[in-house]
KOLVEXSE-664560 format. One record per atom (N, C-alpha, C): residue in three letters; y, x, z. Coordinates in steps of 0.001 Angstrom, whole numbers, padded with zeros to 6 digits, always signed. Layout:
ALAYXZ ...
This chain:
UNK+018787-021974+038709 UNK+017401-022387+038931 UNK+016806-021553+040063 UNK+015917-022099+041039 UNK+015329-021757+042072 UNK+014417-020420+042003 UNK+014293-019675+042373 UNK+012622-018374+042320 UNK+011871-019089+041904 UNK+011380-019869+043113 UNK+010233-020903+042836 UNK+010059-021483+041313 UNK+010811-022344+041068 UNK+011217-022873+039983 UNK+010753-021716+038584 UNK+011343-020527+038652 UNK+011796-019811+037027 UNK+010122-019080+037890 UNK+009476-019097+038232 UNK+008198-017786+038264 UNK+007182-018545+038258 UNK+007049-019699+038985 UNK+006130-020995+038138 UNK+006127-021172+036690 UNK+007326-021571+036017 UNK+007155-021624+034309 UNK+006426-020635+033839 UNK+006911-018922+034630 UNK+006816-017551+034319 UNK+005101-017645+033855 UNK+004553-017540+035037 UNK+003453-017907+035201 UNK+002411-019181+034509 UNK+002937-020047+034738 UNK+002217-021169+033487 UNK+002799-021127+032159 UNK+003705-020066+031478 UNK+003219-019942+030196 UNK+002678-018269+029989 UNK+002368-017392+031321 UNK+001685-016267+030514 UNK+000232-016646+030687 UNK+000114-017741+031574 UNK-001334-017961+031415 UNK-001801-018690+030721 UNK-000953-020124+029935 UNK-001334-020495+028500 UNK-001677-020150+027415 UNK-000715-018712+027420 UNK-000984-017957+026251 UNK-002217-017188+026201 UNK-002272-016570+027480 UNK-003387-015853+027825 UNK-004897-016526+027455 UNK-005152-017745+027915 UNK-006138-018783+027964 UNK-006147-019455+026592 UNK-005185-019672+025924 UNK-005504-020405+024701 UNK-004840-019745+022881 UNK-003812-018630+023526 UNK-003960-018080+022291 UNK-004145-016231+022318 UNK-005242-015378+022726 UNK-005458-014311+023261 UNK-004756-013495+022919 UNK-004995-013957+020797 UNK-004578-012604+020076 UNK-002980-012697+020559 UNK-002371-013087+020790 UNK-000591-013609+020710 UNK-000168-012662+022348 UNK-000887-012992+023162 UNK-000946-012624+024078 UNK-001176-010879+024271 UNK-002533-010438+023539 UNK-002648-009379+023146 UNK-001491-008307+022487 UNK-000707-008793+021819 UNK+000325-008713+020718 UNK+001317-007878+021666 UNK+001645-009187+022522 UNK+003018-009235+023535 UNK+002697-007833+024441 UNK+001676-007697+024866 UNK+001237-006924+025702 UNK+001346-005404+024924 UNK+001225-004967+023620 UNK+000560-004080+022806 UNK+002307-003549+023377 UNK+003408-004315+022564 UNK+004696-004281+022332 UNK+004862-003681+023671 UNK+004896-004310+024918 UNK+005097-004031+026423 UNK+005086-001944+025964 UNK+004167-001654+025769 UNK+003572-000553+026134 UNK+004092+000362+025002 UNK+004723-000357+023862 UNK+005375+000273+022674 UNK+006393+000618+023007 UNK+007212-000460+023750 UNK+008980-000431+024124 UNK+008671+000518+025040 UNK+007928+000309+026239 UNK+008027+001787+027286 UNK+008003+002640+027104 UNK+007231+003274+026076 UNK+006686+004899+025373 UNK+007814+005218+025142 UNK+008644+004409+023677 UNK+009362+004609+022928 UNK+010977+005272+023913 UNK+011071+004272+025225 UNK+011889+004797+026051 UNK+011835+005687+026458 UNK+010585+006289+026954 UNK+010197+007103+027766 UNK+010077+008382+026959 UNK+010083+008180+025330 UNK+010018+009694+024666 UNK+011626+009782+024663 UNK+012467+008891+024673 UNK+014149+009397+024214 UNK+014226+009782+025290 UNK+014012+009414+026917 UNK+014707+009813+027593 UNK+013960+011146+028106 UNK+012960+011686+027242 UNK+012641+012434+027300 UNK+012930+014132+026775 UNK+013000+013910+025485 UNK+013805+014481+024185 UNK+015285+014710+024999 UNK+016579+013412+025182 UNK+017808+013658+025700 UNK+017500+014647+026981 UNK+016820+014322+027778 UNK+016377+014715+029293 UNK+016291+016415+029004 UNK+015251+016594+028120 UNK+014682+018327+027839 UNK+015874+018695+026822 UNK+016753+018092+026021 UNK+018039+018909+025744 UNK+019003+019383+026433 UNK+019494+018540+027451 UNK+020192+018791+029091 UNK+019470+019831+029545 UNK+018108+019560+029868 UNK+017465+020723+030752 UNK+017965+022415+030319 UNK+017342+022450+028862 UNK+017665+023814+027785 UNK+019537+024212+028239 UNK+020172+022903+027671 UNK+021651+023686+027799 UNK+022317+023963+029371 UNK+021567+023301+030492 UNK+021533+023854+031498 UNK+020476+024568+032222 UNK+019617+025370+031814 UNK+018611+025474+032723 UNK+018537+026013+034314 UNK+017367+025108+034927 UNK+017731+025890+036530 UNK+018302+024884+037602 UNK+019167+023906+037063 UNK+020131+023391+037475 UNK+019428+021802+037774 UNK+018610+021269+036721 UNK+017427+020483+037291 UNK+018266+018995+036683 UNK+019234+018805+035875 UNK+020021+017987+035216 UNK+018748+016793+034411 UNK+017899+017778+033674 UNK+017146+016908+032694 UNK+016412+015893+033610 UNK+016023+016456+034468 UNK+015361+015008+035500 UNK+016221+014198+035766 UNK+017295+013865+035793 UNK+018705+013296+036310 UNK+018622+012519+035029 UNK+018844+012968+034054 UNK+019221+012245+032445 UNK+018415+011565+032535 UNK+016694+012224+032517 UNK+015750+011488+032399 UNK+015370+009625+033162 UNK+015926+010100+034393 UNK+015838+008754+035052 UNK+016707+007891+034751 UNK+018237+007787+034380 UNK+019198+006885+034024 UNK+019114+006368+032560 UNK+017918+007340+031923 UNK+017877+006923+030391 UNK+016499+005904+030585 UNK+015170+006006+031443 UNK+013916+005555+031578 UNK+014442+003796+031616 UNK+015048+003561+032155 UNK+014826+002019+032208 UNK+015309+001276+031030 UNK+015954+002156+030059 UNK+015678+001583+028329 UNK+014813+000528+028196 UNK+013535+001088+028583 UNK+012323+000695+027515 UNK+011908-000420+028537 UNK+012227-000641+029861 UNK+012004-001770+030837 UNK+012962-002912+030232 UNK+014114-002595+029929 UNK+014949-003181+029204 UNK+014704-004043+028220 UNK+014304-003327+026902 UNK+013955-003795+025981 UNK+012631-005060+026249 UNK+011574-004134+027145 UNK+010662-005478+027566 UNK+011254-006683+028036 UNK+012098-006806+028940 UNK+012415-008084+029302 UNK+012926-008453+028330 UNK+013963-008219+027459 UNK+014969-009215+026692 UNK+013884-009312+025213 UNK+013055-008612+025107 UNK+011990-008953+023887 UNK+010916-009767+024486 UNK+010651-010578+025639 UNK+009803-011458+025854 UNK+008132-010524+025842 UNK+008238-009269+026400 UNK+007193-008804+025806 UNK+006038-008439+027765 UNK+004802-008277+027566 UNK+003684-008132+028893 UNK+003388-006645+029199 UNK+004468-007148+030531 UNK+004204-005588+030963 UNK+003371-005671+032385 UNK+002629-005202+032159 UNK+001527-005164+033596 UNK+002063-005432+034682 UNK+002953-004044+035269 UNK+003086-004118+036238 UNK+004344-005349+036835 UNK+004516-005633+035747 UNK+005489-006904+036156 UNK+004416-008119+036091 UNK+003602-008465+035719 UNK+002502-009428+035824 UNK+001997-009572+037082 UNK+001483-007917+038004 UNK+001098-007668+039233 UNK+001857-008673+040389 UNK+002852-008630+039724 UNK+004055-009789+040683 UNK+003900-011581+040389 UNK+003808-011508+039038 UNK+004221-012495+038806 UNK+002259-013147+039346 UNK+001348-012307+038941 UNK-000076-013320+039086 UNK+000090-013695+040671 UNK+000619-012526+041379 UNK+000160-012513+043189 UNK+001281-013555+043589 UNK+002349-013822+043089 UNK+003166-014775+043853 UNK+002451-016507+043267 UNK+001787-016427+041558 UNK+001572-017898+041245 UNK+000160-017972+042418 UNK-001159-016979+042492 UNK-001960-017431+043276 UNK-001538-017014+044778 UNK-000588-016645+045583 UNK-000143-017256+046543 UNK+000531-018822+047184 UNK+001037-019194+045712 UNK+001492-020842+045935 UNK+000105-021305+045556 UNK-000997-020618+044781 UNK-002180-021725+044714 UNK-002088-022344+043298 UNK-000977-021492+042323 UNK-000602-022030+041061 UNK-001500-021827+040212 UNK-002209-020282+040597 UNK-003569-020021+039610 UNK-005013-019533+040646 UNK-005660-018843+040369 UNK-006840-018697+041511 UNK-006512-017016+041503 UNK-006999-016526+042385 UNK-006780-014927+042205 UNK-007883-014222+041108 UNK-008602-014988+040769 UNK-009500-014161+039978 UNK-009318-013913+038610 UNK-008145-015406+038296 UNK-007192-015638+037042 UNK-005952-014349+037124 UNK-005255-014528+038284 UNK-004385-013035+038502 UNK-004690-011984+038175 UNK-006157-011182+038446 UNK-006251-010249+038452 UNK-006661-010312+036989 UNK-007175-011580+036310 UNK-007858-011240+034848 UNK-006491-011138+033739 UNK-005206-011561+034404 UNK-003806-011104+034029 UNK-003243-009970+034067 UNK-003481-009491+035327 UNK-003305-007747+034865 UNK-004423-007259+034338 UNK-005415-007542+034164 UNK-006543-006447+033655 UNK-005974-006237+032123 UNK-005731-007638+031741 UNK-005753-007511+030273 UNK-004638-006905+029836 UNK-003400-007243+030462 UNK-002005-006687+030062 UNK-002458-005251+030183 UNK-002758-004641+031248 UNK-003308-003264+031237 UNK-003704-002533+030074 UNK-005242-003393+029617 UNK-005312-002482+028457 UNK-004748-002288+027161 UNK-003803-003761+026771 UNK-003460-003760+026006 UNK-001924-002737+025971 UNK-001094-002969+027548 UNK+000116-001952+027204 UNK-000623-000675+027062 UNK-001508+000033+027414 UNK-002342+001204+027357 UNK-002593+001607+025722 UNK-002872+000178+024727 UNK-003427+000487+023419 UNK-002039+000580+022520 UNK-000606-000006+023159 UNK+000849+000132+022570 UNK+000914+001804+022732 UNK+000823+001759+024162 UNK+001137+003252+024468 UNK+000811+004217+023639 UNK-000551+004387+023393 UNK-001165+005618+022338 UNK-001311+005379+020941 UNK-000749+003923+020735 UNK-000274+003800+019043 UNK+000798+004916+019140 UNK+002120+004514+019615 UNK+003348+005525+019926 UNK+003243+006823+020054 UNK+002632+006835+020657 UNK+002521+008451+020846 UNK+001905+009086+019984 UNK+000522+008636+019242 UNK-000032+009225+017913 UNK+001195+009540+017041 UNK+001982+008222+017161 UNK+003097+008037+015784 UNK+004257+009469+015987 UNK+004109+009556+017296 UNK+005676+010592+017858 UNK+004935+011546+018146 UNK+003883+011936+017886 UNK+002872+013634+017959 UNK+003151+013914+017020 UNK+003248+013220+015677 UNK+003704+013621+014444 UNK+005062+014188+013971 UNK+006263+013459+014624 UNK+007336+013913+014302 UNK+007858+014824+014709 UNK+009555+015086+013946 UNK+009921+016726+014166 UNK+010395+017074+015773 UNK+010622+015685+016618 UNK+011387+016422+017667 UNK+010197+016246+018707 UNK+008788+016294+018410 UNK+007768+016717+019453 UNK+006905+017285+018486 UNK+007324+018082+017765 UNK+006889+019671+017073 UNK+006457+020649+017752 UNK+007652+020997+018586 UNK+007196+021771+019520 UNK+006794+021930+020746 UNK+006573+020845+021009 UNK+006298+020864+022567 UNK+005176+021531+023117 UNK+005391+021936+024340 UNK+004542+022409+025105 UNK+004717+022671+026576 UNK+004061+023474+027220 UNK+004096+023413+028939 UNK+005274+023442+029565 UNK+006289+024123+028710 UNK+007381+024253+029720 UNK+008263+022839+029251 UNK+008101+021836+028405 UNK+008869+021051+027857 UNK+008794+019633+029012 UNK+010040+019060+029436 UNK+010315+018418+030284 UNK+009169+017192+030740 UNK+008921+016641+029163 UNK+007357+015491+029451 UNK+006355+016329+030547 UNK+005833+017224+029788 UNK+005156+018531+030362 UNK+005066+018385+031504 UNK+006299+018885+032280 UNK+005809+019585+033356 UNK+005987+018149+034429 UNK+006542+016785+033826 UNK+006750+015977+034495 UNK+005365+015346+034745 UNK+003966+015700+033730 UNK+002866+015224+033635 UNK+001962+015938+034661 UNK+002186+017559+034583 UNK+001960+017892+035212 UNK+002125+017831+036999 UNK+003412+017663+037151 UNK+003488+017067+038450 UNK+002966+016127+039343 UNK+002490+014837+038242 UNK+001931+013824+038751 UNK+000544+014033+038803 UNK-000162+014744+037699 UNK-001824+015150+037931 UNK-001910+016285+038949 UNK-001345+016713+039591 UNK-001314+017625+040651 UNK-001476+017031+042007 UNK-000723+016083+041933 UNK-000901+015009+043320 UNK-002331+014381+043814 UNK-002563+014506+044844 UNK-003612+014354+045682 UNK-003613+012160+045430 UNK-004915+011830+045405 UNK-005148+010898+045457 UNK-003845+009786+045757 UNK-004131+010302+047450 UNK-004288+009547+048162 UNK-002079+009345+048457 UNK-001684+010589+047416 UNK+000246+010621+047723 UNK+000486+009585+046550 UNK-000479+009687+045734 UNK-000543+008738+043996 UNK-000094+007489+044480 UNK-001120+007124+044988 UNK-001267+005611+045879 UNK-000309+005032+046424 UNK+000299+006029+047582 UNK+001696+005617+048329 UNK+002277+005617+047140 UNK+003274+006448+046391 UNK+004297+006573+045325 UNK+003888+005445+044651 UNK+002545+005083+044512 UNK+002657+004325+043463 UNK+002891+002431+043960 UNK+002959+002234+045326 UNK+003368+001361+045644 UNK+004717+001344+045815 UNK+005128+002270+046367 UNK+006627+002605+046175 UNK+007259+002286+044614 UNK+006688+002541+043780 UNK+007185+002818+042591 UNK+007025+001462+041767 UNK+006179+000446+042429 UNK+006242-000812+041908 UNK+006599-002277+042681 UNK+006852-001651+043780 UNK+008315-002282+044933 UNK+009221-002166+044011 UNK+009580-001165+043533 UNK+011418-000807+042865 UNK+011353-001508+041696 UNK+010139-001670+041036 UNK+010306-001878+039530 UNK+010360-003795+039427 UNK+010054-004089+040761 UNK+010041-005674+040680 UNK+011301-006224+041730 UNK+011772-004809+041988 UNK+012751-005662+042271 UNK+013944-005949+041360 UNK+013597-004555+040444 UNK+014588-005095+039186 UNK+014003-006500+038201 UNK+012401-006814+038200 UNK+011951-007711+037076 UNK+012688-009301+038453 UNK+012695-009416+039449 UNK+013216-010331+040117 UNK+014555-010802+040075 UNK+015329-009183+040036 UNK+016625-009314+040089 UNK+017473-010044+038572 UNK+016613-009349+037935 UNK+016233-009667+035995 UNK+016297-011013+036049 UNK+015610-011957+036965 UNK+015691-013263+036880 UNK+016700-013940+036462 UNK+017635-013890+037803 UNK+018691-014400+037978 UNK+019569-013980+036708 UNK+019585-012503+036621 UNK+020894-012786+035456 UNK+021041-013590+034141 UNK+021854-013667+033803 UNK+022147-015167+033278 UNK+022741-014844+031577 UNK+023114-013062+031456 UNK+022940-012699+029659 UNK+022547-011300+029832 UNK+022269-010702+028606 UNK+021534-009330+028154 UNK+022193-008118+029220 UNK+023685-008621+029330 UNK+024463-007869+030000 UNK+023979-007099+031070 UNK+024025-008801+031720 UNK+024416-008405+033657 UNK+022275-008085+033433 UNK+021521-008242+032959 UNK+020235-007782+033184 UNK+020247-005988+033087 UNK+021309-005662+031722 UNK+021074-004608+031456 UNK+021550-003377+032934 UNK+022648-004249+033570 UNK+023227-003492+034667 UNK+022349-003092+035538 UNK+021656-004971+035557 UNK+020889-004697+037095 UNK+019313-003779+037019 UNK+019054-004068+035867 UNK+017540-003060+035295 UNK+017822-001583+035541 UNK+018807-001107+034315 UNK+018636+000129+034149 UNK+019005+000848+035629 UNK+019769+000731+036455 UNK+020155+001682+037782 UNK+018750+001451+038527 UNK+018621-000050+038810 UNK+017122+000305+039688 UNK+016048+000892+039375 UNK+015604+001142+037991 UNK+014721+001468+037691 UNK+014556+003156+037791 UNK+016084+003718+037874 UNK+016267+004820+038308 UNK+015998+005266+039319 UNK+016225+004298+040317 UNK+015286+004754+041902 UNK+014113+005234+041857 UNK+013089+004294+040946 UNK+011942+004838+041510 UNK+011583+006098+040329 UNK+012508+006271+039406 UNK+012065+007392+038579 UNK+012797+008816+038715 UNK+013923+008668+039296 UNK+014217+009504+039933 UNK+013884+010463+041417 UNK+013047+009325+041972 UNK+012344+009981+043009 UNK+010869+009875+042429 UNK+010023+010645+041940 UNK+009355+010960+041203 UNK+008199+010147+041382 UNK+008443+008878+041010 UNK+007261+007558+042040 UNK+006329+007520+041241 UNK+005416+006908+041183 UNK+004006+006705+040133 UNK+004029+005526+040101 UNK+004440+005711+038511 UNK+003856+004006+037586 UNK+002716+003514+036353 UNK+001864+002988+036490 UNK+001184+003123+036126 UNK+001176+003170+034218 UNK+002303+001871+033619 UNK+002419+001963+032956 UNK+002864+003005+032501 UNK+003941+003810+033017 UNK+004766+004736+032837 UNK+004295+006193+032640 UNK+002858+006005+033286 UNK+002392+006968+033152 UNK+001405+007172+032044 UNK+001330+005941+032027 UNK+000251+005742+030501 UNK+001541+006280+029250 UNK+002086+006007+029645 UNK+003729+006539+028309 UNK+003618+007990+028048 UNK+004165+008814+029280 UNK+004418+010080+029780 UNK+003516+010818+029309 UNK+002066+010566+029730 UNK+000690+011259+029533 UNK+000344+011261+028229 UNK+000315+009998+027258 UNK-000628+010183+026085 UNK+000993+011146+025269 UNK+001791+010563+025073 UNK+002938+011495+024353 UNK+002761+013153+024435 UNK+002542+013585+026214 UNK+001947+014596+026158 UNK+000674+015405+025527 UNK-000592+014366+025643 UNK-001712+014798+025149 UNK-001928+014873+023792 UNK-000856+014458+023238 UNK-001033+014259+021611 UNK+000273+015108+020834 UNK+001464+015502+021981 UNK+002234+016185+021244 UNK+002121+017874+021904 UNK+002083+017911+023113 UNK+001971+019229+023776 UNK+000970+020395+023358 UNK+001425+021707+022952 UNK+000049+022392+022842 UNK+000367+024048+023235 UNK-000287+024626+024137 UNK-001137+024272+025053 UNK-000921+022535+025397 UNK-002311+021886+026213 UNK-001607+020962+026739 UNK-001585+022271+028532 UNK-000844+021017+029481 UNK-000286+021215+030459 UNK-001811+021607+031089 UNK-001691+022458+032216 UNK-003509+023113+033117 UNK-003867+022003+033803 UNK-002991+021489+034326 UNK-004153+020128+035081 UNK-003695+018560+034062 UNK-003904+018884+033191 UNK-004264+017427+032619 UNK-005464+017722+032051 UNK-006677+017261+032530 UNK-007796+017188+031912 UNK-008368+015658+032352 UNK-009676+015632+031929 UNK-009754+014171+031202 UNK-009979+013401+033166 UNK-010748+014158+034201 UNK-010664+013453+035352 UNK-009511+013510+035884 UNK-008651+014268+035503 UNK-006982+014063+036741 UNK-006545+012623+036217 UNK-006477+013012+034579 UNK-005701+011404+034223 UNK-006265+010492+034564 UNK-007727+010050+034109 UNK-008392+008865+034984 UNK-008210+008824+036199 UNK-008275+009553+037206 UNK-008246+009115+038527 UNK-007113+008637+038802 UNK-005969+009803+038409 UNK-004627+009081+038583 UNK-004261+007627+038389 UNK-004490+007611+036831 UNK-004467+005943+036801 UNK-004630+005161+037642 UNK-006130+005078+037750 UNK-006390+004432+038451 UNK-006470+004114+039784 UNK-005693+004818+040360 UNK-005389+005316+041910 UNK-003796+004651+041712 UNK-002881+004837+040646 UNK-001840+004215+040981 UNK-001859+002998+040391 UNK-002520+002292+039405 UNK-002544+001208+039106 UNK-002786-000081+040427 UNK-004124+000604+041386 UNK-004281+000002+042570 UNK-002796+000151+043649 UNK-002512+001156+043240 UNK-001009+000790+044210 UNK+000094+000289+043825 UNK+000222+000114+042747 UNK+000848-000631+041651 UNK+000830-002224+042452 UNK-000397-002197+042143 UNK-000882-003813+042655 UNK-000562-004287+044071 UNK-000378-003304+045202 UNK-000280-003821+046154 UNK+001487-003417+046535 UNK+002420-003135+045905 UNK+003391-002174+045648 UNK+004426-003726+045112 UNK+004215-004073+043989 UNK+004774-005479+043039 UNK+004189-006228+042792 UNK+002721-006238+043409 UNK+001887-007312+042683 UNK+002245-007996+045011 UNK+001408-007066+046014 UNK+001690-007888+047468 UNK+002757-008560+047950 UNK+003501-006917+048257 UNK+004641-006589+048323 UNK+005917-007172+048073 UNK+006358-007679+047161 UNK+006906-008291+046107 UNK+006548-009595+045495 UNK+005782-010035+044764 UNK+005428-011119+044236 UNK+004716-012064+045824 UNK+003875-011507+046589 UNK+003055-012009+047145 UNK+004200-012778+048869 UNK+005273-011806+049049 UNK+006398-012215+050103 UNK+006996-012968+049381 UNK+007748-012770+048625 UNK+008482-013637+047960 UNK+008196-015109+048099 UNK+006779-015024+047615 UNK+006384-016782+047043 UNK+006240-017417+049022 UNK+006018-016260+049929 UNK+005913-016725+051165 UNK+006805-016973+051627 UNK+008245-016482+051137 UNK+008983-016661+051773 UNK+009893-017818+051677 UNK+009671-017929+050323 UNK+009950-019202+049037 UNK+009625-020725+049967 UNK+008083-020502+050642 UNK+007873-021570+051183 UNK+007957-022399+051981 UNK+008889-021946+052944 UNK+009866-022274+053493 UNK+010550-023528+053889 UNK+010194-024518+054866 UNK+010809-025680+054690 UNK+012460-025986+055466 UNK+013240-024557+055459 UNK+014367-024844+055564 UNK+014952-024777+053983 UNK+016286-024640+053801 UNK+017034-024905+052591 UNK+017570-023410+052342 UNK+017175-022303+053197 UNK+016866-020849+052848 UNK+015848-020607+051835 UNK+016191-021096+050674 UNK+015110-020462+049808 UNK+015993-019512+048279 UNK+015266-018812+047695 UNK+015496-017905+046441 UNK+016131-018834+045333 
């Protein structure tokens, strides 16, 4: 089946659902932000055990990224709304003119808050348990949180378009494959690109951060309540122009095409 073809359906059924059954929609979205956390604390936990039995050596960031695209994983093959894959999918349907842009953007807004309200279910749930007992500043989430609230606006922004270029090119590449398999191949390595080079995602960071703020103590020195807001919202906007322009928005241009070069 064509690009064109499979991101049209894509698109006219997240906006059916969206438009005529909210709570269902709501649901899908909650899950989005459940499966990411949930990834994002194992490969977190595995990541800071590597780190400990090697320290110095800088391994746990390594683990960490080849384990992160788990929970991207699990979203696609569970049918579940993950924002920043929406960012793509709204900007390529209102580039063909499939929806209006004001419908697009009311597609990520909502997936937004709802993977945001998955996110800090999870993390309440995993502040509680034994293997984020102890956490604190020097513990791999930690200082990975810290890194990103340290960043200046305006590096958020770049990374964070960077970081949602990579992540759609795996939800694109995701298309095409054809069982759980060949998705699982093509997901988990790309998704390592952009987490291995320490990119800003928005969802991802909604994962990273509340796990921290609810299991870490001390928490980390620059997470206070304006770094995280700004951050967000500084990479969510690059998010958008990153997999939502970038990505969703070439694609459908390129799609249009009246030679027999198409996706």
């Amino acid at each position: 089946m064509a690009l064109n073809d499979i991101a049209e359906a894509a698109v006219s059924k997240k906006i059916e659902l969206l438009d005529s059954e909210f709570e269902r929609f709501a649901v899908r979205s909650v899950l989005a932000g459940a499966y990411l956390t949930l990834g994002t604390a194992f490969a977190g936990v595995v990541g800071e055990a590597v780190e400990s039995a090697n320290p110095g050596h800088g391994l746990g960031s390594v683990v960490f990224a080849f384990l992160f695209g788990l929970g991207l994983f699990a979203i696609v093959i569970l049918n579940a709304e993950l924002a920043t894959g929406n960012m793509m999918f709204a900007s390529y349907g209102a580039t063909t003119k499939q929806i209006s842009w004001g419908k697009g953007i009311w597609l990520i807004v909502a997936t937004t808050l709802f993977n945001l309200l998955g996110a800090v279910i999870v993390a309440m749930i995993l502040g509680y348990s034994a293997k984020f007992s102890s956490v604190d500043p020097t513990h791999l989430l930690s200082t990975l949180s810290q890194g990103k609230l340290e960043k200046e606006p305006l590096q958020a922004f770049v990374e964070a378009i960077a970081a949602n270029f990579v992540v759609n090119m795996a939800i694109v590449a995701a298309l095409f494959a054809k069982d759980f398999a060949s998705k699982f191949f093509v997901i988990v390595p790309i998704i390592a690109i952009f987490v291995g080079l320490g990119l800003e995602h928005v969802i991802a960071n909604f994962s990273l951060m509340t796990i921290t703020m609810l299991a870490s103590d001390p928490l980390p020195e620059a997470m206070t309540f304006p770094n995280v807001a700004i951050n967000w919202l500084v990479v969510w906007l690059g998010n958008i122009v990153g997999g939502g322009l970038l990505i969703g928005g070439v694609y459908a241009w390129l799609n249009k095409t009246q030679t027999v070069y198409k996706d």
